[in-house]
Backbone as JSON, one array per atom type, in Angstrom:
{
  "sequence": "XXXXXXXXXXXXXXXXXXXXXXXXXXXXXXXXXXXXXXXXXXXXXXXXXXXXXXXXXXXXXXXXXXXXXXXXXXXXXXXXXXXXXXXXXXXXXXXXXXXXXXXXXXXXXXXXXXXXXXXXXXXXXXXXXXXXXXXXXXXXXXXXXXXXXXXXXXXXXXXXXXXXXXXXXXXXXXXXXXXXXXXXXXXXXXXXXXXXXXXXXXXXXXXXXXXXXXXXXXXXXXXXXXXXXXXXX",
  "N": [[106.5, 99.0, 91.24], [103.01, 98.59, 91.17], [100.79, 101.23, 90.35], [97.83, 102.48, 91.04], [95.74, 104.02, 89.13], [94.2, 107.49, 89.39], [90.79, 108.33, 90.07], [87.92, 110.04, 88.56], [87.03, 111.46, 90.74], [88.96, 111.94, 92.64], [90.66, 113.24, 91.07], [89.45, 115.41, 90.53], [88.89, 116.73, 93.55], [91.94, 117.15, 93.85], [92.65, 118.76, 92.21], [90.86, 121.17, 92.84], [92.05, 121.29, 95.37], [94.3, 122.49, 94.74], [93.72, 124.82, 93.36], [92.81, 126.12, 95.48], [95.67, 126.49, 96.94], [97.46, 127.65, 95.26], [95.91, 129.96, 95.04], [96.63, 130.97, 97.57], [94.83, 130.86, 98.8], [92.78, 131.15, 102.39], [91.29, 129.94, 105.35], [87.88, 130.27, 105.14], [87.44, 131.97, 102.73], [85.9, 133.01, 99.54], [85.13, 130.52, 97.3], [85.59, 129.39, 93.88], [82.49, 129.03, 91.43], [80.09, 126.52, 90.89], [80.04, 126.41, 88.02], [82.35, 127.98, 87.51], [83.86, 126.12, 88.25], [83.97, 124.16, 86.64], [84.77, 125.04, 84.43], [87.6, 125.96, 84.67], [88.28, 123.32, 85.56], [88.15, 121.78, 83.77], [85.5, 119.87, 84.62], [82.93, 117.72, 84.85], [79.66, 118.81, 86.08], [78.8, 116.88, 87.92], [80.82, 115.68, 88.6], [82.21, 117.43, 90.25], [80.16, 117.99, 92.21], [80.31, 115.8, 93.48], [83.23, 115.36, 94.43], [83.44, 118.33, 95.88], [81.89, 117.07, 97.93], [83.05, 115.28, 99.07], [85.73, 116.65, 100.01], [84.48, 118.18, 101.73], [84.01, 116.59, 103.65], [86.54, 116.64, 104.41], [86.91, 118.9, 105.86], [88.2, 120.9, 104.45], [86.64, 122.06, 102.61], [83.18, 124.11, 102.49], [80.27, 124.74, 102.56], [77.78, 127.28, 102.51], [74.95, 127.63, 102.47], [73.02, 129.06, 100.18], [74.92, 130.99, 100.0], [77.1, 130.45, 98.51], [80.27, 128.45, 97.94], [82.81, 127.99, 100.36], [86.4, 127.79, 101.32], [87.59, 125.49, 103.92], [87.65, 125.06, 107.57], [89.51, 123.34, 108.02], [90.26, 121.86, 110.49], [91.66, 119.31, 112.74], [90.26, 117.51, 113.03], [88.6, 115.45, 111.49], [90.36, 113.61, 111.43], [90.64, 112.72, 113.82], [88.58, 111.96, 114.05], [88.82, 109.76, 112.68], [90.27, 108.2, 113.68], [89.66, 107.42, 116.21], [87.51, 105.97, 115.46], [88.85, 103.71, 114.13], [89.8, 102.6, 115.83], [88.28, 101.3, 117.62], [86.59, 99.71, 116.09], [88.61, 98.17, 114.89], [90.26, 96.97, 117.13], [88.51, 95.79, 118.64], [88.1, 95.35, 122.46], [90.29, 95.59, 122.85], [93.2, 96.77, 124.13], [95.31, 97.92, 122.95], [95.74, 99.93, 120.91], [95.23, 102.21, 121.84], [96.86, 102.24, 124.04], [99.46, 102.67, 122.59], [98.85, 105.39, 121.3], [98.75, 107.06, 123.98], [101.37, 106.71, 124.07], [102.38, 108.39, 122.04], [101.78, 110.99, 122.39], [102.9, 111.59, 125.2], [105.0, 111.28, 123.7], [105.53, 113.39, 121.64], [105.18, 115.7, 123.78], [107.81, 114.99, 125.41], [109.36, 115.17, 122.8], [109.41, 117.94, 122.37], [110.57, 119.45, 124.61], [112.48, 121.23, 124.55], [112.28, 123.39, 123.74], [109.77, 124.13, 124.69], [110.53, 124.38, 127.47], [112.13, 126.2, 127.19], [111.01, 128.08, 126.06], [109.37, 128.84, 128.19], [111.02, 129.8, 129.87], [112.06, 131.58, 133.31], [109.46, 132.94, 133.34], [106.41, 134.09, 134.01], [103.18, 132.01, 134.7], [100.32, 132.86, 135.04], [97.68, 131.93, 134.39], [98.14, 129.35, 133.56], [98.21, 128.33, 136.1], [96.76, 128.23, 137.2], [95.09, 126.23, 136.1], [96.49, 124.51, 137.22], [95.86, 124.25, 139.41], [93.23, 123.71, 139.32], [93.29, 121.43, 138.58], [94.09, 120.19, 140.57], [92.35, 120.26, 142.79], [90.13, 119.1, 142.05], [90.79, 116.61, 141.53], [91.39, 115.76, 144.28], [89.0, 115.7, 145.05], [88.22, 113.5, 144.21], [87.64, 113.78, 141.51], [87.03, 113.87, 137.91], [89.19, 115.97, 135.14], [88.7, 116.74, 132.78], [88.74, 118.81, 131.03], [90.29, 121.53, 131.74], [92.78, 119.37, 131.89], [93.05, 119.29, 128.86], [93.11, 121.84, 128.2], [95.21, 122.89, 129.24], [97.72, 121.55, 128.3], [97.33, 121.6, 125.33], [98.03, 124.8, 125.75], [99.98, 124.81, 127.09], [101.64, 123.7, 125.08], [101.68, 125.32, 122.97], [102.99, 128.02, 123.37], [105.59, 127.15, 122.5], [104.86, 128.17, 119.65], [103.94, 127.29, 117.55], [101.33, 126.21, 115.68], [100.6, 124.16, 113.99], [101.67, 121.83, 115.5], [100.49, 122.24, 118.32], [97.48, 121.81, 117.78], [98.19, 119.18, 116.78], [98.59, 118.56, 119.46], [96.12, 119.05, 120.8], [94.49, 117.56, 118.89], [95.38, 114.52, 119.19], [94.9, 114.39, 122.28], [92.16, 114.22, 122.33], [91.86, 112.37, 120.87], [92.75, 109.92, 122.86], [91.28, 110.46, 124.88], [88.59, 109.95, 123.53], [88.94, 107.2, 122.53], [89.14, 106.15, 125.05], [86.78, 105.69, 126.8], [85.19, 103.89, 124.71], [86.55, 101.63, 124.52], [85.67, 100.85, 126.51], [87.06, 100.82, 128.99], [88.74, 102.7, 131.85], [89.93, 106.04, 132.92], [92.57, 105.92, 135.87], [91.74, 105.34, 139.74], [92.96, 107.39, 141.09], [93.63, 110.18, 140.63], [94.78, 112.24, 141.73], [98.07, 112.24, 141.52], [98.54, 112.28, 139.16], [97.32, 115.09, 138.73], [98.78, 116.81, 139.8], [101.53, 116.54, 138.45], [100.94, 117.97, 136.54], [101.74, 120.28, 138.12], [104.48, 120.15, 138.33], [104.95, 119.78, 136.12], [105.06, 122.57, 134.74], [106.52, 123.82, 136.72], [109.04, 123.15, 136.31], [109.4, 123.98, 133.64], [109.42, 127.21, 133.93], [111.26, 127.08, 135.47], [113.12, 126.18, 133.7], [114.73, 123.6, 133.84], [115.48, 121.15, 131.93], [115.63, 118.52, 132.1], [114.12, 118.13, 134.57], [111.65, 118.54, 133.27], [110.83, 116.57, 131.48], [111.14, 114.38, 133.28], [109.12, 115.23, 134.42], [106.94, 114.9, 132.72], [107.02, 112.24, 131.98], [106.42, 111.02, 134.63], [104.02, 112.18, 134.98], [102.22, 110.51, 132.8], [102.87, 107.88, 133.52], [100.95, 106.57, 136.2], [98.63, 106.23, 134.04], [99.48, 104.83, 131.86], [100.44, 102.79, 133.41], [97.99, 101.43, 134.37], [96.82, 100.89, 131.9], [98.85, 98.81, 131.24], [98.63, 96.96, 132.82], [95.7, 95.73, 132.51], [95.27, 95.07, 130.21], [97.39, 92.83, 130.63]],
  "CA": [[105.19, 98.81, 91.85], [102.32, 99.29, 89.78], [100.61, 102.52, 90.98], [96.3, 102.71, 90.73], [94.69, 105.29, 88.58], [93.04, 108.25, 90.4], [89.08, 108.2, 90.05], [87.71, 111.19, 88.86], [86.68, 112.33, 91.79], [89.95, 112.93, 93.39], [91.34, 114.28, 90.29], [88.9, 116.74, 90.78], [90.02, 117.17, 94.39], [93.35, 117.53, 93.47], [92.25, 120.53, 91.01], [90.31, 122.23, 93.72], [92.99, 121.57, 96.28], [95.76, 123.14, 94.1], [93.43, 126.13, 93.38], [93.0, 127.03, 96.96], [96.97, 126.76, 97.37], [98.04, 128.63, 94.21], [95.37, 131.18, 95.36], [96.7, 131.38, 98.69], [92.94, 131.04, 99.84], [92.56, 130.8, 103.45], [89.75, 129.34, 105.72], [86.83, 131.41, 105.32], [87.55, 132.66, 101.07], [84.97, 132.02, 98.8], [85.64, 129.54, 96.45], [84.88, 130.03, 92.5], [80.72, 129.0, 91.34], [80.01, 125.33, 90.11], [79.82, 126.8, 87.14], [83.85, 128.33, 87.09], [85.4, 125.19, 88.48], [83.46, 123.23, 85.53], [85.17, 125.45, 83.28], [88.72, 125.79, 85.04], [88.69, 122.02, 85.61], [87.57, 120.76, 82.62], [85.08, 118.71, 84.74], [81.35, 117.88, 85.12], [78.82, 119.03, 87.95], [78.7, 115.9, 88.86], [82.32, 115.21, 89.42], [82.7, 118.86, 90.84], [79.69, 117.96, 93.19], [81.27, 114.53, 94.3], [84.39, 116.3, 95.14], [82.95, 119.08, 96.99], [81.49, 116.12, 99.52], [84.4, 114.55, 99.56], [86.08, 117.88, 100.76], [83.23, 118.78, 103.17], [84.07, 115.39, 104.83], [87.83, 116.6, 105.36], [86.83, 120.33, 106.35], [88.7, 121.15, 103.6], [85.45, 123.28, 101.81], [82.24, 123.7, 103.54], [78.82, 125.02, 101.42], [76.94, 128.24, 103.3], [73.67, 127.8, 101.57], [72.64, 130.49, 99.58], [76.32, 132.07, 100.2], [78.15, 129.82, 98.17], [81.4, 127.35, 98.86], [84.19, 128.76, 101.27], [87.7, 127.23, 102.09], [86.51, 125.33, 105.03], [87.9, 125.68, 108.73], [90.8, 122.94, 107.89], [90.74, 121.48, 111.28], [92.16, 118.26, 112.69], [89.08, 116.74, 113.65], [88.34, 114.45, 110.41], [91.09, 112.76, 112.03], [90.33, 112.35, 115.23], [87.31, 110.84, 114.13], [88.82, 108.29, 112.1], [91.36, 107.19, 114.33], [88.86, 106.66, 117.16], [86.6, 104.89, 114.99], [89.61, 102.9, 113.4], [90.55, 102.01, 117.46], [87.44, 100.91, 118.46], [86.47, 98.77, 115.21], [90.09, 97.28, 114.37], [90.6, 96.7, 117.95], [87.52, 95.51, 119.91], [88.18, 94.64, 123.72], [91.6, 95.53, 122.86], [93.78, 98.62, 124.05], [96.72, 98.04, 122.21], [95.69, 100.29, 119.91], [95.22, 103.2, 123.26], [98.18, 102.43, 124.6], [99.95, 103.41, 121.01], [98.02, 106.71, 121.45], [99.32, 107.71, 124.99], [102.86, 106.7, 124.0], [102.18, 108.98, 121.16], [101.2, 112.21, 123.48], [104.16, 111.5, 125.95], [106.42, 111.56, 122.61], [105.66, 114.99, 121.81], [105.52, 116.6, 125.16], [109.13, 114.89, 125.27], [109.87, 115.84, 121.94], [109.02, 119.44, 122.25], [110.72, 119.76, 126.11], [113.75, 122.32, 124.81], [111.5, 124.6, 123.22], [109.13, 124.29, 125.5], [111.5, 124.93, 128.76], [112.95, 127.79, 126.17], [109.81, 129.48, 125.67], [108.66, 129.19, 129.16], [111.88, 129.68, 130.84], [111.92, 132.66, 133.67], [107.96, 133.73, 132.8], [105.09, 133.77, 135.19], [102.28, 131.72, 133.77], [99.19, 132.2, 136.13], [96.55, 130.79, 133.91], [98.24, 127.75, 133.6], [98.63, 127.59, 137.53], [95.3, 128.3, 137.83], [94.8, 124.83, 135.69], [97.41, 123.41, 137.87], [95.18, 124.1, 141.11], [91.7, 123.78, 139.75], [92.97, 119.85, 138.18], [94.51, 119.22, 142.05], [91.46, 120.79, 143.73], [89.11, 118.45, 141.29], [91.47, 114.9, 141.84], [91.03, 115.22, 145.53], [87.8, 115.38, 145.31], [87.63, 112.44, 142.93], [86.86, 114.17, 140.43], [88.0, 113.9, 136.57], [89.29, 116.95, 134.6], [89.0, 117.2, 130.99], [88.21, 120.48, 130.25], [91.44, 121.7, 132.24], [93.83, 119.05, 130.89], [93.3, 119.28, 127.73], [93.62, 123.62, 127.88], [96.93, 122.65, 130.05], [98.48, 120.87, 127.5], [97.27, 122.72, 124.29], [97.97, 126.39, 126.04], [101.44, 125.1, 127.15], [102.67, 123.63, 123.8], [101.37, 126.86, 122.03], [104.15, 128.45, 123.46], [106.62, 127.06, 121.15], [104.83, 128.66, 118.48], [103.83, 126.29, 116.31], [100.21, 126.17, 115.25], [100.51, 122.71, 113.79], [101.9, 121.48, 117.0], [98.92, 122.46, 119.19], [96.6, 121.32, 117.03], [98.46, 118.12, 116.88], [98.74, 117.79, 120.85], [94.94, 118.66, 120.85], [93.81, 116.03, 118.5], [95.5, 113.61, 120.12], [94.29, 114.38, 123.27], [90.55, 113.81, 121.7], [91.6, 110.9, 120.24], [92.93, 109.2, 123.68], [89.91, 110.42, 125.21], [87.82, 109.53, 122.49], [89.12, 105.74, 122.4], [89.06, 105.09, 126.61], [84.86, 105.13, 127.21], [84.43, 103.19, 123.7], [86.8, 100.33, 125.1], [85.51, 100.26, 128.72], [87.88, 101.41, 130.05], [88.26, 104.22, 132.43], [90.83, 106.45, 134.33], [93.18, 105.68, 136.75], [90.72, 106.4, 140.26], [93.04, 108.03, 142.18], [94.23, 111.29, 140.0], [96.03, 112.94, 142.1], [99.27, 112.16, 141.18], [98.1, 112.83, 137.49], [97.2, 116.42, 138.7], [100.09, 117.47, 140.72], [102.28, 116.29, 137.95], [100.9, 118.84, 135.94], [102.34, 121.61, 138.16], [105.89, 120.07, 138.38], [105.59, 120.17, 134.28], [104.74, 123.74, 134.55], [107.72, 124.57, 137.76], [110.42, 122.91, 136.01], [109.43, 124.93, 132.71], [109.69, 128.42, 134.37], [112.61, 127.22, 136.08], [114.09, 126.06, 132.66], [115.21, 122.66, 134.13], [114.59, 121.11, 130.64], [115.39, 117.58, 132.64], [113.36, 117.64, 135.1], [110.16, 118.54, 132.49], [111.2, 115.31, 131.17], [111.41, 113.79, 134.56], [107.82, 115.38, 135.2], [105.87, 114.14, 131.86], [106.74, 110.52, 132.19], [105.27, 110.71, 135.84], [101.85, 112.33, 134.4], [101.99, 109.08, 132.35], [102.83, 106.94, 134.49], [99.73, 105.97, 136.3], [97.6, 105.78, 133.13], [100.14, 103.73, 131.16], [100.42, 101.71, 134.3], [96.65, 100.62, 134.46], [96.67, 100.58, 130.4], [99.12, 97.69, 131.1], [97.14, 96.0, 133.94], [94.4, 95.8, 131.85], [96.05, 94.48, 129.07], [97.74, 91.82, 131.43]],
  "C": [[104.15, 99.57, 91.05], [101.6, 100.44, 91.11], [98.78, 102.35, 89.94], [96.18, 103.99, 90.12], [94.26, 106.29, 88.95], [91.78, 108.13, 89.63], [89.55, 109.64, 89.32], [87.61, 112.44, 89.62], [87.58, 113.01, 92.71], [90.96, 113.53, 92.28], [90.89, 115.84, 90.16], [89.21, 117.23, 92.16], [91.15, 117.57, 94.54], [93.6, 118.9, 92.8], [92.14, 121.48, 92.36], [91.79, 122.54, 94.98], [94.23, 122.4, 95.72], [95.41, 124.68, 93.96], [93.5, 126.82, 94.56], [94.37, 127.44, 96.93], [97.57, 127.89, 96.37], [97.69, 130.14, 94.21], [95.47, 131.72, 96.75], [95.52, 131.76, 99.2], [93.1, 130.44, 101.31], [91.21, 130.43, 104.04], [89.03, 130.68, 105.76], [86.22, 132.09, 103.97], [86.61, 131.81, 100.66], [85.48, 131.26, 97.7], [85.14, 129.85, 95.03], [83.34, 128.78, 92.25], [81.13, 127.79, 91.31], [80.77, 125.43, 88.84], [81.27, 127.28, 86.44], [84.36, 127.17, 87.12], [85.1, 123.88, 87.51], [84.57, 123.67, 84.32], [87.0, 125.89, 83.46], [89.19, 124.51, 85.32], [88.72, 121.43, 84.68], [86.41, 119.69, 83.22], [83.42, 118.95, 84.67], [80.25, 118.12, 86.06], [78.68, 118.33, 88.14], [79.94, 115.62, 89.55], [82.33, 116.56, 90.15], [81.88, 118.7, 92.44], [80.14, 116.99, 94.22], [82.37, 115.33, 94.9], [84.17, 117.32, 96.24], [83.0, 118.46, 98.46], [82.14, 116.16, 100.17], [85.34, 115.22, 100.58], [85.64, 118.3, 101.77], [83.79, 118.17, 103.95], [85.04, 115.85, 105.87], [87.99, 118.44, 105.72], [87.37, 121.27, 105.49], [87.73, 122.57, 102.5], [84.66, 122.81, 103.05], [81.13, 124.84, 102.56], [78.18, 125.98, 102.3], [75.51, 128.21, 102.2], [72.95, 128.89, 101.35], [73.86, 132.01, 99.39], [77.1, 131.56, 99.15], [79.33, 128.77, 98.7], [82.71, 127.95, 99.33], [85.04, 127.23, 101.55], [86.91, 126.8, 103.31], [87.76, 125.47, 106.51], [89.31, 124.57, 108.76], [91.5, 122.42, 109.03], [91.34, 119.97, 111.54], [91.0, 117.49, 112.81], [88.21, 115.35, 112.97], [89.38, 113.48, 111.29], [90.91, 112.14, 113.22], [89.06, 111.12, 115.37], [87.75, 109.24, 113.78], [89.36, 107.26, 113.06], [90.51, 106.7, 115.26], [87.85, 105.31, 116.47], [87.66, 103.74, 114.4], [90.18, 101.86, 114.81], [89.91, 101.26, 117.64], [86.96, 99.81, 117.24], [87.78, 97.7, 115.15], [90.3, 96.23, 115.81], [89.57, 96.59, 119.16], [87.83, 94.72, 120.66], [89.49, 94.64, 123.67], [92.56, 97.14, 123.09], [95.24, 98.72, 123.71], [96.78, 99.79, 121.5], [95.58, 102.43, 120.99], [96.64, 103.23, 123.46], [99.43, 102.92, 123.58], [99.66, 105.03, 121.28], [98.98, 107.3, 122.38], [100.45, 107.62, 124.79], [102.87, 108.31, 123.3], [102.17, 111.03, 121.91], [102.66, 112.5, 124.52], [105.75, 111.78, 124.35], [106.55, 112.7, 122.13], [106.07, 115.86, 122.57], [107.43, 116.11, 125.43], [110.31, 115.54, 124.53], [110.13, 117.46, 121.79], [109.67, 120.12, 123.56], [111.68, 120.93, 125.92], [113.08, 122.98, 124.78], [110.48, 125.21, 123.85], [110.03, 124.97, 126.83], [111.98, 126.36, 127.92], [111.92, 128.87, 126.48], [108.89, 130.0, 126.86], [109.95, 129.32, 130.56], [112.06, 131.69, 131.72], [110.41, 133.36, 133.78], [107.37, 133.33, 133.66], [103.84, 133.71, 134.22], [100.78, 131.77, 134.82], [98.12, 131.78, 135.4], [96.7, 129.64, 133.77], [98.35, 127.13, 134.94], [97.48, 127.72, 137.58], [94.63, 127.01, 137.09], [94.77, 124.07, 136.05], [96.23, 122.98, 138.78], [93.66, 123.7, 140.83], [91.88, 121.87, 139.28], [93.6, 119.49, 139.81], [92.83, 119.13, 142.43], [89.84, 119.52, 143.02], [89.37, 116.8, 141.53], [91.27, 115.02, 143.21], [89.6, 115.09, 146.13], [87.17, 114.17, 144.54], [86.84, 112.2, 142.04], [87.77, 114.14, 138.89], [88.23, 115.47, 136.53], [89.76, 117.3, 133.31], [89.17, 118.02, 130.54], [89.82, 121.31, 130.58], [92.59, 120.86, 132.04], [94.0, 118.97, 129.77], [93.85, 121.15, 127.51], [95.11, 123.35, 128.32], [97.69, 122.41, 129.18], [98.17, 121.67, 126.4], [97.62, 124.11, 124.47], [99.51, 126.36, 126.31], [102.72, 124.82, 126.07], [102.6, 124.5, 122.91], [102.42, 128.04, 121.88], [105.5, 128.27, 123.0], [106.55, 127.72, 120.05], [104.64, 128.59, 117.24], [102.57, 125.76, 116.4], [99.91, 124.67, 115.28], [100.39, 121.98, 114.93], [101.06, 121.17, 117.72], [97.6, 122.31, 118.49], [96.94, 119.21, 116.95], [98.26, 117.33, 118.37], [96.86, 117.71, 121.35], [94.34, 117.85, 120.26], [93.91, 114.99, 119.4], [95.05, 113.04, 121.42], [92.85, 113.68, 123.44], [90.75, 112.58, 121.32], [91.96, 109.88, 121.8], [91.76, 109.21, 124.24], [88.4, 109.67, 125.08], [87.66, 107.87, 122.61], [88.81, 104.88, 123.79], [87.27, 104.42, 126.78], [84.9, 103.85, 126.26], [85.02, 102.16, 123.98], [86.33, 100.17, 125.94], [86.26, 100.43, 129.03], [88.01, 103.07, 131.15], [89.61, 104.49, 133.2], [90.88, 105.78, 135.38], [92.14, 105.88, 138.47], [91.59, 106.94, 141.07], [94.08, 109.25, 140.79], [94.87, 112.14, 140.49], [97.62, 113.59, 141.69], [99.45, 112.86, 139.97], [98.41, 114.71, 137.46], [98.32, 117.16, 139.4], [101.77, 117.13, 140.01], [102.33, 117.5, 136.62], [101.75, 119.91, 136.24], [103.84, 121.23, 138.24], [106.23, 120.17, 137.03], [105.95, 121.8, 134.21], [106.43, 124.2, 135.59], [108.77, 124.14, 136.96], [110.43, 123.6, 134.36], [109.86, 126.14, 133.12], [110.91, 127.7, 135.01], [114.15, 126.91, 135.13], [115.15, 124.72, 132.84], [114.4, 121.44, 132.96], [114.38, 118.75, 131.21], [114.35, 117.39, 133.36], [111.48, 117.51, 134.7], [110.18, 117.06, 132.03], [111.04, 113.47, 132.28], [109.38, 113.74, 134.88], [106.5, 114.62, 133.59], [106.46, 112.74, 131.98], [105.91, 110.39, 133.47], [103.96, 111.38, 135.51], [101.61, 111.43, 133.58], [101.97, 108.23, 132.43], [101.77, 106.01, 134.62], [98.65, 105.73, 135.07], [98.33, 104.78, 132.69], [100.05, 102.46, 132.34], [98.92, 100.88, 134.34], [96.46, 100.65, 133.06], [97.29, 98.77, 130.46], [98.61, 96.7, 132.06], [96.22, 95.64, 133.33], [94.26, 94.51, 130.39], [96.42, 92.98, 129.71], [96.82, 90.96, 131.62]]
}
């Protein structure tokens, strides 16, 4: 299979990206002038400036004006963008491309259930009960709760220990989010269930019943997947 060329521009990406790594630069390090990475790249301020962009785009660098160019903050969020925008273009009036997503979310929290039950087995978590009770206390009033399921879920897969991870379960989150308004579509209206499924994730963690966590994230998916496929239908 024949194999394309790189541009300039990501050969010069490729430079810069190798320097950060070789220099074990983390988010926040300044980066070397125009003027060095002209003369450590071999390239031209124009390709150096193209590249930069390019970088900016994926958080990757980021330009403090009048400070110079720092490692940039390296979050997921380039992503998040795309995929929503890749949902909602590719797939107008269509939630195939959603319902992919939430599988996606449920396959982690699945995936992750030993380590999870491991890392939360025996432990008293009261900030996460205090999640539990403020997403009940918010569904019976028929009310959403974003702000509190998304900490729920990012605060309880954190506890594995794995950076990536929780970064991964928070994108995602943004991106399901992200994709429901821009179809028309909307939550389930009776959340309840949603929210009181939270705390059986959380009881059968401390209790280390790595089944019944298993047992309890398919039923917090449930009702959405269920009106995903209604919808669909």
């Amino acid at each position: 299979m024949n194999v394309a060329p790189k541009s300039r521009r990501d050969l010069v990406m490729d430079g810069i990206k190798n320097h950060i790594i070789t220099n074990g630069l983390q988010p926040g390090d300044i980066l070397p002038t125009e003027t060095e990475l002209c003369e450590l790249l071999g390239a031209s301020r124009s390709s150096i400036r193209e590249a930069m962009r390019a970088l900016a785009t994926l958080e990757i660098t980021e330009v403090h004006h009048g400070k110079g160019t720092f490692v940039g903050p390296m979050t997921l969020d380039p992503m998040v963008q795309l995929v929503v925008f890749r949902g909602v273009v590719k797939n107008k009036n269509s939630i195939g491309t959603l319902r992919d997503i939430v599988k996606v979310r449920q396959g982690l929290d699945i995936a992750e259930s030993e380590r999870i039950v491991s890392s939360l087995k025996d432990s008293s978590n009261p900030a996460l009960w205090e999640l539990v009770h403020a997403m009940e206390v918010r569904a019976e009033k028929g009310l959403t709760f974003p702000e509190e399921d998304r900490a729920f879920h990012t605060e309880i897969i954190s506890k594995v220990g794995n950076p990536l991870m929780t970064q991964l379960v928070g994108a995602f989150w943004d991106i399901h989010t992200g994709v429901l308004p821009e179809l028309g579509l909307h939550l389930p209206r009776n959340l309840v269930p949603t929210a009181r499924a939270h705390g059986d994730m959380l009881f059968a963690a401390e209790s280390g019943d790595v089944d019944a966590w298993r047992q309890s994230v398919v039923a917090h998916y449930e009702p959405l997947m269920t009106a995903l496929e209604a919808a669909e239908s």
